[in-house]
ZAKOLFI-162612 format. One record per residue (C-alpha): residue number from 1; residue in one letter; x, y, z. Coordinates in nm, 2 decimals. Layout:
+-----+--------+--------+--------+--------+
! num ! residu !     px !     py !     pz !
+-----+--------+--------+--------+--------+
! NUM !      A !      X !      Y !      Z !
...
+-----+--------+--------+--------+--------+
END
This chain:
+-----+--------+--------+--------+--------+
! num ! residu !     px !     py !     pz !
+-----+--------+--------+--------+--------+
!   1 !      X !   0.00 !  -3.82 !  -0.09 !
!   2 !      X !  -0.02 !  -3.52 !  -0.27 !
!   3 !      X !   0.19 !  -3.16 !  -0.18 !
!   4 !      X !   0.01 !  -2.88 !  -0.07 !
!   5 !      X !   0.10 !  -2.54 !  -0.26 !
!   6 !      X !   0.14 !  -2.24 !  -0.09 !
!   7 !      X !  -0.09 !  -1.96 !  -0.20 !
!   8 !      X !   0.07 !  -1.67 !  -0.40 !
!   9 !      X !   0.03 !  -1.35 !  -0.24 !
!  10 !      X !   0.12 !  -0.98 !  -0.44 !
!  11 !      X !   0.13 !  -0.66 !  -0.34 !
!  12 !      X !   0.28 !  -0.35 !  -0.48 !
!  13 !      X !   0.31 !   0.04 !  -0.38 !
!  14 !      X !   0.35 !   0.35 !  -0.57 !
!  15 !      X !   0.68 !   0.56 !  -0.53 !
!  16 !      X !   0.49 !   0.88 !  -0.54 !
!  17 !      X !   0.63 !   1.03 !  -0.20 !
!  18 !      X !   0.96 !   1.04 !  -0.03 !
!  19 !      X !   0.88 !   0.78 !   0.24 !
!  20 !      X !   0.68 !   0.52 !   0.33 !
!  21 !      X !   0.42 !   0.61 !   0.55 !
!  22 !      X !   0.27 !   0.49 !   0.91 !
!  23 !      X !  -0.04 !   0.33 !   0.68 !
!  24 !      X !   0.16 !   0.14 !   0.39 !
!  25 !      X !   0.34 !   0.04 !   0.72 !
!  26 !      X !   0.09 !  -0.11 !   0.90 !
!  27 !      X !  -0.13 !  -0.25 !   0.61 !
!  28 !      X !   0.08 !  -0.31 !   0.34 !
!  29 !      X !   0.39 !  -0.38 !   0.51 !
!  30 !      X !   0.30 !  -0.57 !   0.75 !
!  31 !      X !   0.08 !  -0.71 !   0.52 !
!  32 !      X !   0.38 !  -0.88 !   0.40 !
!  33 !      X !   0.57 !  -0.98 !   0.71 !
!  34 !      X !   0.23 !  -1.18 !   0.87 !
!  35 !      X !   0.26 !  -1.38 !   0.53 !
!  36 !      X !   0.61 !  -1.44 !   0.44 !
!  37 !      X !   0.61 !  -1.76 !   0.63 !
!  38 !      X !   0.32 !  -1.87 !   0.53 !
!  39 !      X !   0.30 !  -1.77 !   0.12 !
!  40 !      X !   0.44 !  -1.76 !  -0.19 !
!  41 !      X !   0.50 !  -1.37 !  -0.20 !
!  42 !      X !   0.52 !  -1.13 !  -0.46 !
!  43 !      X !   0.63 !  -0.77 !  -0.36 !
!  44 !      X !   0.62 !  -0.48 !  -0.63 !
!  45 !      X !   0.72 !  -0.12 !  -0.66 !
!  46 !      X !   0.48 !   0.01 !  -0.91 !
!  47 !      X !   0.65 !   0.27 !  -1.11 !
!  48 !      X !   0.44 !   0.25 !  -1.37 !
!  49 !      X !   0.11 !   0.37 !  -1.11 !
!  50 !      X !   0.33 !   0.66 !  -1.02 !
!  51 !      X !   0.34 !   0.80 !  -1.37 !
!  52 !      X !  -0.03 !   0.84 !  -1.40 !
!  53 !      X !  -0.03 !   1.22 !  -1.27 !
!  54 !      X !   0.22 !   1.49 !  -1.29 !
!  55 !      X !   0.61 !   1.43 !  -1.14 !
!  56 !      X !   1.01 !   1.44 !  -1.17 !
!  57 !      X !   1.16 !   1.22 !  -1.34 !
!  58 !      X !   1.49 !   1.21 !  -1.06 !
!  59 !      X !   1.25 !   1.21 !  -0.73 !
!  60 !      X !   1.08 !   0.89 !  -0.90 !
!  61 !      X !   1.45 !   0.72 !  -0.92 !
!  62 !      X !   1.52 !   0.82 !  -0.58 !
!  63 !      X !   1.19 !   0.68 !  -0.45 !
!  64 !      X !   1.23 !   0.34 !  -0.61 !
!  65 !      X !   1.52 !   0.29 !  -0.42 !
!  66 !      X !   1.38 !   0.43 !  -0.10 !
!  67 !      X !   1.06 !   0.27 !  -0.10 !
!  68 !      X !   1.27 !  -0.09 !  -0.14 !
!  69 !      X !   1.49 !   0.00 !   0.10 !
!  70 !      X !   1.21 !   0.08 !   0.36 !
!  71 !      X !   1.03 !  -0.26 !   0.31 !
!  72 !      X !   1.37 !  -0.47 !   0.37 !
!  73 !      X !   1.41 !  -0.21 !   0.65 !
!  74 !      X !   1.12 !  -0.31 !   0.83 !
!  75 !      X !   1.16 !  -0.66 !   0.79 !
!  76 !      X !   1.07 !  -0.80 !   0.49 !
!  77 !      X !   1.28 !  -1.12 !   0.42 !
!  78 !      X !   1.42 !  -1.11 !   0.10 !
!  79 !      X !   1.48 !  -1.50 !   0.10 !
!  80 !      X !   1.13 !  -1.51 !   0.12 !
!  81 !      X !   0.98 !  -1.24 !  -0.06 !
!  82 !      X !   1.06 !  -1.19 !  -0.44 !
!  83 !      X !   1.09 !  -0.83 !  -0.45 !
!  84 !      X !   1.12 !  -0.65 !  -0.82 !
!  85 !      X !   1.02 !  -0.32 !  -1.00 !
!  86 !      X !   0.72 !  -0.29 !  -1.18 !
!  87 !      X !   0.82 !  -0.12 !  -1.49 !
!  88 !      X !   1.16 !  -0.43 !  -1.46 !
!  89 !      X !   0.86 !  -0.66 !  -1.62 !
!  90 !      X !   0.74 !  -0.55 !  -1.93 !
!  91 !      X !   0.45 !  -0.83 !  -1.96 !
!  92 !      X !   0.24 !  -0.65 !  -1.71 !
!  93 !      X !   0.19 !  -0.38 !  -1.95 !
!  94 !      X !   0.08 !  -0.58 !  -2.27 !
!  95 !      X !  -0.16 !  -0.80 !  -2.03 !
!  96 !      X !  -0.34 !  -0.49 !  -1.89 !
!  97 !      X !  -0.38 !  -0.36 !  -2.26 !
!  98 !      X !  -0.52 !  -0.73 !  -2.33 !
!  99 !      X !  -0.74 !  -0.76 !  -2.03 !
! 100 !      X !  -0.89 !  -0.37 !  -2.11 !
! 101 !      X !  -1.01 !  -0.50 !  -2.41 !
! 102 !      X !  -1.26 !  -0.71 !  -2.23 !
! 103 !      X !  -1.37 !  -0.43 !  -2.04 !
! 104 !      X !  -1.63 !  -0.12 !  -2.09 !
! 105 !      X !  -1.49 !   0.20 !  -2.00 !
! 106 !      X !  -1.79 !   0.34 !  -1.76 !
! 107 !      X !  -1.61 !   0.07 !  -1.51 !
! 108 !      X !  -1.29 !   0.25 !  -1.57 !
! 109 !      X !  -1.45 !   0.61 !  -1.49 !
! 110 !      X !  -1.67 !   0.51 !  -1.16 !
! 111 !      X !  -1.34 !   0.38 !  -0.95 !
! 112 !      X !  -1.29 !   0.65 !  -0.69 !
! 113 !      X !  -0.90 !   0.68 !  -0.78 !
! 114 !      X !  -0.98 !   0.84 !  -1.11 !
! 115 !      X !  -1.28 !   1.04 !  -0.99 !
! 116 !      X !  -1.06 !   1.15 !  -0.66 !
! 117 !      X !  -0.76 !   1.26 !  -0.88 !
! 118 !      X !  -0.92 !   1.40 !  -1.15 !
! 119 !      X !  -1.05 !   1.63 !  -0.92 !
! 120 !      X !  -0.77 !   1.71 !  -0.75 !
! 121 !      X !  -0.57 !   1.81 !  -1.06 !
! 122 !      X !  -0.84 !   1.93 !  -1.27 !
! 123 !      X !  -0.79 !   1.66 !  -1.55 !
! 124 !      X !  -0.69 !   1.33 !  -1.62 !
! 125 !      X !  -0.42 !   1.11 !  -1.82 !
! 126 !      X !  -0.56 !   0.79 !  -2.02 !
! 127 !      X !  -0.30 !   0.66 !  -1.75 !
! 128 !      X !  -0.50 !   0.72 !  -1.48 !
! 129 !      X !  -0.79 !   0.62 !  -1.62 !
! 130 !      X !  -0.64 !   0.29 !  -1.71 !
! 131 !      X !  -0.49 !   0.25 !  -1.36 !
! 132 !      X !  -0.72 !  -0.03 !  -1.25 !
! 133 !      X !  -0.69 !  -0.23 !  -1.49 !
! 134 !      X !  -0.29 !  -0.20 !  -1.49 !
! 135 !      X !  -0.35 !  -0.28 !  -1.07 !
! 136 !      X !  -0.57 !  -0.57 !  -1.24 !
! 137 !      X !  -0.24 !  -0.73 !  -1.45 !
! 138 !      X !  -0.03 !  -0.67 !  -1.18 !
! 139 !      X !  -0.22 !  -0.94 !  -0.92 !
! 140 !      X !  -0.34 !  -1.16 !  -1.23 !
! 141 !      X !   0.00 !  -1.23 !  -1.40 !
! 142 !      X !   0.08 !  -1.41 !  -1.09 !
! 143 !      X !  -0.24 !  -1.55 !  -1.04 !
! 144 !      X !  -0.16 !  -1.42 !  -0.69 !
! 145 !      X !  -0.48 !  -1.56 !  -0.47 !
! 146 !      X !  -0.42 !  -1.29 !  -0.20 !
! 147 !      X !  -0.36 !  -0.94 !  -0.20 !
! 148 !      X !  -0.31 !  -0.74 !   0.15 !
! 149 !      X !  -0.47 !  -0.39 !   0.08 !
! 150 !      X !  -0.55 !  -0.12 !   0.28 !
! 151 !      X !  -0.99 !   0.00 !   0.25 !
! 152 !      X !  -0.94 !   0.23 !  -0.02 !
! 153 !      X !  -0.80 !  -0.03 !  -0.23 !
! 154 !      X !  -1.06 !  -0.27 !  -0.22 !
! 155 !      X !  -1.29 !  -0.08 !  -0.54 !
! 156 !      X !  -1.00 !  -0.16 !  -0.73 !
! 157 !      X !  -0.93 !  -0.51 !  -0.62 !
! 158 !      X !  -1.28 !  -0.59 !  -0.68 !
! 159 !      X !  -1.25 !  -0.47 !  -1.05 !
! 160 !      X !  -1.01 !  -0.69 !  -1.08 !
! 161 !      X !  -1.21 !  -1.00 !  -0.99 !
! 162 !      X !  -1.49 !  -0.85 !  -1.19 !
! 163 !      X !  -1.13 !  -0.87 !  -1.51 !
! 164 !      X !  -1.08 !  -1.22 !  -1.40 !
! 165 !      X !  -1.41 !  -1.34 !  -1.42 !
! 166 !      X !  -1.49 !  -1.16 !  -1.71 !
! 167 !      X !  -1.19 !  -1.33 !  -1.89 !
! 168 !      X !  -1.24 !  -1.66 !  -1.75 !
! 169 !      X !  -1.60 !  -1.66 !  -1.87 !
! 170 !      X !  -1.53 !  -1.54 !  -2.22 !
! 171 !      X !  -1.17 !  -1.76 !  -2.28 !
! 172 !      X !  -1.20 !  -2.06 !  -2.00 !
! 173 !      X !  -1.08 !  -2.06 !  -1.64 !
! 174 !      X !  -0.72 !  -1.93 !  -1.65 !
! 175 !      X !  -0.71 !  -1.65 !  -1.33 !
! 176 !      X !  -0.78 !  -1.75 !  -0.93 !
! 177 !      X !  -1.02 !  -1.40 !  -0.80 !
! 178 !      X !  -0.79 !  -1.27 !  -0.59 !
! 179 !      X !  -0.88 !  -1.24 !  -0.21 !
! 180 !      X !  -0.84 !  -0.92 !  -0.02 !
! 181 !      X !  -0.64 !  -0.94 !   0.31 !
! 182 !      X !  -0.72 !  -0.66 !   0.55 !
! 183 !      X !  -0.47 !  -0.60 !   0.85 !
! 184 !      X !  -0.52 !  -0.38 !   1.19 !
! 185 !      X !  -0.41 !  -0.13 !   1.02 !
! 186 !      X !  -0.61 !  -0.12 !   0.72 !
! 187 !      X !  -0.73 !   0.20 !   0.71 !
! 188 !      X !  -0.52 !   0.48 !   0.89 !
! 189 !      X !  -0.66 !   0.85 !   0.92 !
! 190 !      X !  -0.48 !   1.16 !   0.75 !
! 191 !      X !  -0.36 !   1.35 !   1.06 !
! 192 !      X !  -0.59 !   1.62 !   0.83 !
! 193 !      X !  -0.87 !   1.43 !   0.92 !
! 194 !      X !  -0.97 !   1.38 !   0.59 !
! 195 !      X !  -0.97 !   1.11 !   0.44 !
! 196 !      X !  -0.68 !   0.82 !   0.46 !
! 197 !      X !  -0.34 !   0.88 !   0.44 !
! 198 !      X !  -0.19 !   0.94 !   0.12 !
! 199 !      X !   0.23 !   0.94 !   0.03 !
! 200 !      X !   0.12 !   1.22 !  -0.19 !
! 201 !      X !  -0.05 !   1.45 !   0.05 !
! 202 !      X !   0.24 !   1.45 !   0.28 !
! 203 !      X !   0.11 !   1.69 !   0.55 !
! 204 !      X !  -0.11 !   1.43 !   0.67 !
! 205 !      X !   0.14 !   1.18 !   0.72 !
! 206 !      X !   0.38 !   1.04 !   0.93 !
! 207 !      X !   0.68 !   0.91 !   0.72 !
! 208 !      X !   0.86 !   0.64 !   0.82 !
! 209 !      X !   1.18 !   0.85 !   0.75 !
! 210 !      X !   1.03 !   1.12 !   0.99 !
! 211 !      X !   1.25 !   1.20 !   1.30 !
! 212 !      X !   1.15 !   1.23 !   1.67 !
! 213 !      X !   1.08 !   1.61 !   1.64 !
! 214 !      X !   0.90 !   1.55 !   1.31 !
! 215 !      X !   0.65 !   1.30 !   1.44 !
! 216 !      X !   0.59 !   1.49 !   1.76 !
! 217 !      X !   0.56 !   1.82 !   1.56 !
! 218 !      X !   0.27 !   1.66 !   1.30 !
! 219 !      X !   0.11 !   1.49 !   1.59 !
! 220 !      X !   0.05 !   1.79 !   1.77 !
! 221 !      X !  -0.05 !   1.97 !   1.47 !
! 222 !      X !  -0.33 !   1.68 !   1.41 !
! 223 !      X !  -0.66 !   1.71 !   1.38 !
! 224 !      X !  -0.85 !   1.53 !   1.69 !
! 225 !      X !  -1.20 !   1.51 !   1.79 !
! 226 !      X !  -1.43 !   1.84 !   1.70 !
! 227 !      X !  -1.64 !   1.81 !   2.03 !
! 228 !      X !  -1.37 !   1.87 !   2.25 !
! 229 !      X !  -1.25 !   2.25 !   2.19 !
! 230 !      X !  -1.17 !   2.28 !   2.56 !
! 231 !      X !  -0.94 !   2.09 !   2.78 !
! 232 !      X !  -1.25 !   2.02 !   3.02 !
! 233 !      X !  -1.47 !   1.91 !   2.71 !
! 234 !      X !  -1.56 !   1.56 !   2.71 !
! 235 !      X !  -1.47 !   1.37 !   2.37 !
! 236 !      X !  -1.56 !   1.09 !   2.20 !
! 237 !      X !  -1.26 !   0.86 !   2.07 !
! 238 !      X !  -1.43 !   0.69 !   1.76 !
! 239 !      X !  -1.46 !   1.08 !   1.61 !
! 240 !      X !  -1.12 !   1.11 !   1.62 !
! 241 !      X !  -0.80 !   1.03 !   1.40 !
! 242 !      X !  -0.55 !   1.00 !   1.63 !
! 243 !      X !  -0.72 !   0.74 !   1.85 !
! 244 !      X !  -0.76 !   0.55 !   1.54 !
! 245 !      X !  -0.40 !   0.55 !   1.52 !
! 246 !      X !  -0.36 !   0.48 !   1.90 !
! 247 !      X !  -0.52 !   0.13 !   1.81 !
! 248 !      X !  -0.26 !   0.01 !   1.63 !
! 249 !      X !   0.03 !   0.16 !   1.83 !
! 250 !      X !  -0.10 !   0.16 !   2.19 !
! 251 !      X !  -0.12 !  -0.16 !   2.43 !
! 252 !      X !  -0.48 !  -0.24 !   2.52 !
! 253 !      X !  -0.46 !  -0.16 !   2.88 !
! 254 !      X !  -0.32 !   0.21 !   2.79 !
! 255 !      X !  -0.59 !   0.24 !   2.53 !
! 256 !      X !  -0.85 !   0.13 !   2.74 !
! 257 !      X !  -0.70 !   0.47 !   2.98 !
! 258 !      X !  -0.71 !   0.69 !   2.69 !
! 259 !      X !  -1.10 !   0.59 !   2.58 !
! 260 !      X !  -1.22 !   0.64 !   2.98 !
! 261 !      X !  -0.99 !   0.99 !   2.99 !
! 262 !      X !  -1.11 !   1.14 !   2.68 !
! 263 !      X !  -1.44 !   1.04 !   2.76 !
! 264 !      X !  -1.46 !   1.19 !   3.03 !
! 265 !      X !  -1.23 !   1.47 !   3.00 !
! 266 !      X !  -0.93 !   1.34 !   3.28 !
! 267 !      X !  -0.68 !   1.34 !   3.02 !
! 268 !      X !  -0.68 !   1.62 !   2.73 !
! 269 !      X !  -0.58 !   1.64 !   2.32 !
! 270 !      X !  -0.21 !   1.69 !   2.42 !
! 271 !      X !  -0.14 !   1.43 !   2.66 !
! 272 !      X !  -0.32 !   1.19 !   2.45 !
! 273 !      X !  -0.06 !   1.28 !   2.12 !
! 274 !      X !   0.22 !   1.28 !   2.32 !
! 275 !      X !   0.14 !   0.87 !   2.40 !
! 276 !      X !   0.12 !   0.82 !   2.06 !
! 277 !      X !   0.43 !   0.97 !   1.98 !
! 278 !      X !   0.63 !   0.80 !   2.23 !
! 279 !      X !   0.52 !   0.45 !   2.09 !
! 280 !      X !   0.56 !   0.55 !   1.66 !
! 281 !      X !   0.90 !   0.69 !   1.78 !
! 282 !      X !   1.01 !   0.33 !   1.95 !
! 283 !      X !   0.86 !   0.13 !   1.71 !
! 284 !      X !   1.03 !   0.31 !   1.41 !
! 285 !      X !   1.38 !   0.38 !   1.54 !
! 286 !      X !   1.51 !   0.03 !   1.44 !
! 287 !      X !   1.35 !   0.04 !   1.10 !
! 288 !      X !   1.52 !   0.41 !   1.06 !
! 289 !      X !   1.84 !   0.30 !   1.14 !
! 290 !      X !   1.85 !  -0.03 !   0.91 !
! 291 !      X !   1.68 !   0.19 !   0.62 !
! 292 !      X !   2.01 !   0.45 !   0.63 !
! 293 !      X !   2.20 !   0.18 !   0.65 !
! 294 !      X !   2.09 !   0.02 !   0.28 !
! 295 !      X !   2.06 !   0.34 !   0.13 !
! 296 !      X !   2.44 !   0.39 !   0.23 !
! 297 !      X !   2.49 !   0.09 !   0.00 !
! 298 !      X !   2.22 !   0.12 !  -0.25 !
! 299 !      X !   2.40 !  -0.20 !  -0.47 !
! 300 !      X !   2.27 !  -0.40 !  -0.24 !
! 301 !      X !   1.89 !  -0.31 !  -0.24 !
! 302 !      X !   1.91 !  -0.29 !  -0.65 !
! 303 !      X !   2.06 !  -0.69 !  -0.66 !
! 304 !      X !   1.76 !  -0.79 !  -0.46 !
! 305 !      X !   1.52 !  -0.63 !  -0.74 !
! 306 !      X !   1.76 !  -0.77 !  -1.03 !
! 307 !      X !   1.70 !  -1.07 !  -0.84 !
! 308 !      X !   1.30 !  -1.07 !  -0.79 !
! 309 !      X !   1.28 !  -0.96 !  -1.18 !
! 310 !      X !   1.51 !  -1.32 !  -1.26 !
! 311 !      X !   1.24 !  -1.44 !  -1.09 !
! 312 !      X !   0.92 !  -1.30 !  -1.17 !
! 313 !      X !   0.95 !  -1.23 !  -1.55 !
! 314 !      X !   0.96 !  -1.63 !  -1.64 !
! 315 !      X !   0.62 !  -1.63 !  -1.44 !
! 316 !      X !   0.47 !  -1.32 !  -1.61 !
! 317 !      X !   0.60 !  -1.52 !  -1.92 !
! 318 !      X !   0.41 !  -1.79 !  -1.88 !
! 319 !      X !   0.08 !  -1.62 !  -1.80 !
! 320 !      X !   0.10 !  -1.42 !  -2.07 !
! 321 !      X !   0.17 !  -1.68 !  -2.33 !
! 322 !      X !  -0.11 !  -1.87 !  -2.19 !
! 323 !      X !  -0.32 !  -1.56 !  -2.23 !
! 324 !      X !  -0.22 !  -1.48 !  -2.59 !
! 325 !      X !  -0.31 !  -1.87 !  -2.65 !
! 326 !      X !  -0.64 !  -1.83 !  -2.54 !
! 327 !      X !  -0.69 !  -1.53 !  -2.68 !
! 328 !      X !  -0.60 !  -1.63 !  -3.05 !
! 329 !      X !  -0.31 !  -1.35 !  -3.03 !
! 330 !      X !  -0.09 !  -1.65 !  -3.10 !
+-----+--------+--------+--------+--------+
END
């Protein structure tokens, strides 16, 4: 009787802010800890993503480490999640550079990354035009079958089925099309209320490194539904972000309080954030305290990553060479 295999799973995150926040946590995060049991997982901090628009070069090397030690903080398993640095495996590089040869560049300019940042800082690297297909290498070097992504994502993850099938097409099957995995918390609201959060638009977030008064500050500062400018004003929950929020904090009976109240005006803006705050503080006091603990002993969180790239680069390896093969490079 033949062995099942367990699916390969990758994900990765930019270190482009100081902390993790509330929506890596809940999609990409967690992401992670509903599959560690169950998958063969991949877990990558992509340096290499983070370069793509202007930074320093020491809050980067900080980040790395802080954005490693917040995963293993919140519970990833590193016995069962290969954890490594992006920039660690040098293959993913020279496989993006072969798989953008397959592909036209109009592809490369729709994505709504380069056309969102572009416009934010007025012009744009070839790096961040060439992010996608980058992302693409990444998931494709492990022939990883499922990637857990949060909705702005899933443009990119698509372009990189559209690389997969493009390559298999042209050189013979060689990549699975990777399958997105959306969690509860898939797409979480910028307390701006625009858009989703983003690690670098921090005002809008809430970090998992943020304290008590922090969180409560932000939340009170957050944008909520526009129809309800009085206390007496009845809202509507699905306008606003911090009810979004409140579904993947809040038990279902509280919620179900919070939709009649601001519905109906019983319970007002305030009352409603201070709910929310109460259950993010709880739920990230733990995480908090394990994360100061691994950055008090940072040698430990960069032997996992030496560790995960032991692992990962023989992988990358052999894609690669298989690639090159099929490619006539070798």
């Amino acid at each position: 009787m033949s062995v099942k295999m367990r699916k390969r799973m990758f994900t990765g995150l930019q270190p482009s802010g100081e902390s993790l926040h509330i929506g890596n946590y809940l999609s990409a995060v967690k992401g992670v800890l509903a599959l560690q049991d169950t998958h063969d997982c991949i877990l990558c901090v992509v340096d290499y993503h983070a370069i793509t628009v202007p930074y320093e070069t020491e809050s980067l090397r900080r980040r790395k480490l802080g954005i490693a030690a917040e995963y293993l903080a919140a519970g990833v398993d590193s016995n069962r999640v290969t954890m490594m640095v992006q920039s660690d495996v040098p293959e993913h590089t020279e496989l993006a550079w072969l798989l953008g040869c397959l592909m036209p560049v109009p592809k490369f300019e729709q994505l709504p990354t380069y056309k969102d940042k572009k416009t934010r800082y007025g012009s744009a690297s070839f790096g961040l035009l060439a992010y996608p297909i980058l992302m693409a290498a990444d998931i494709l070097i492990y022939k990883a079958e499922t990637v857990p992504v949060g909705k702005d994502q899933l443009p990119h993850l698509e372009f990189a089925r559209e690389v997969a099938r493009k390559f298999n097409n042209t050189f013979g099957q060689t990549f699975p099309e990777p399958q997105a995995r959306l969690n509860e918390g898939a797409y979480i609201p910028s307390l701006t209320g625009k858009g989703a959060m983003a690690k670098s638009i921090a005002k809008g977030n809430i970090n998992l490194s943020d304290d008590p008064d922090t969180i409560r500050k932000k939340l009170a500062q957050a944008v909520t539904d526009p129809a309800r400018i009085r206390r007496r004003d009845p809202g509507e929950p699905t306008r606003c972000p911090v009810y979004t929020i409140h579904t993947c904090y809040t038990p279902q009976a509280t919620l179900d309080e919070i939709t009649q109240g601001c519905r109906s005006a019983a319970i007002g803006c305030l009352e409603c954030k201070h709910i929310l705050a109460d259950g993010i503080v709880a739920d990230l006091a733990p995480i908090q305290a394990r994360r100061e603990e691994l950055l008090a002993h940072p040698e430990e969180v960069y032997e996992i990553l030496a560790q995960g790239v032991a692992i990962c680069r023989p992988l990358a390896q052999e894609t690669l060479n298989e690639v090159r093969q099929k490619m006539g490079i070798d």
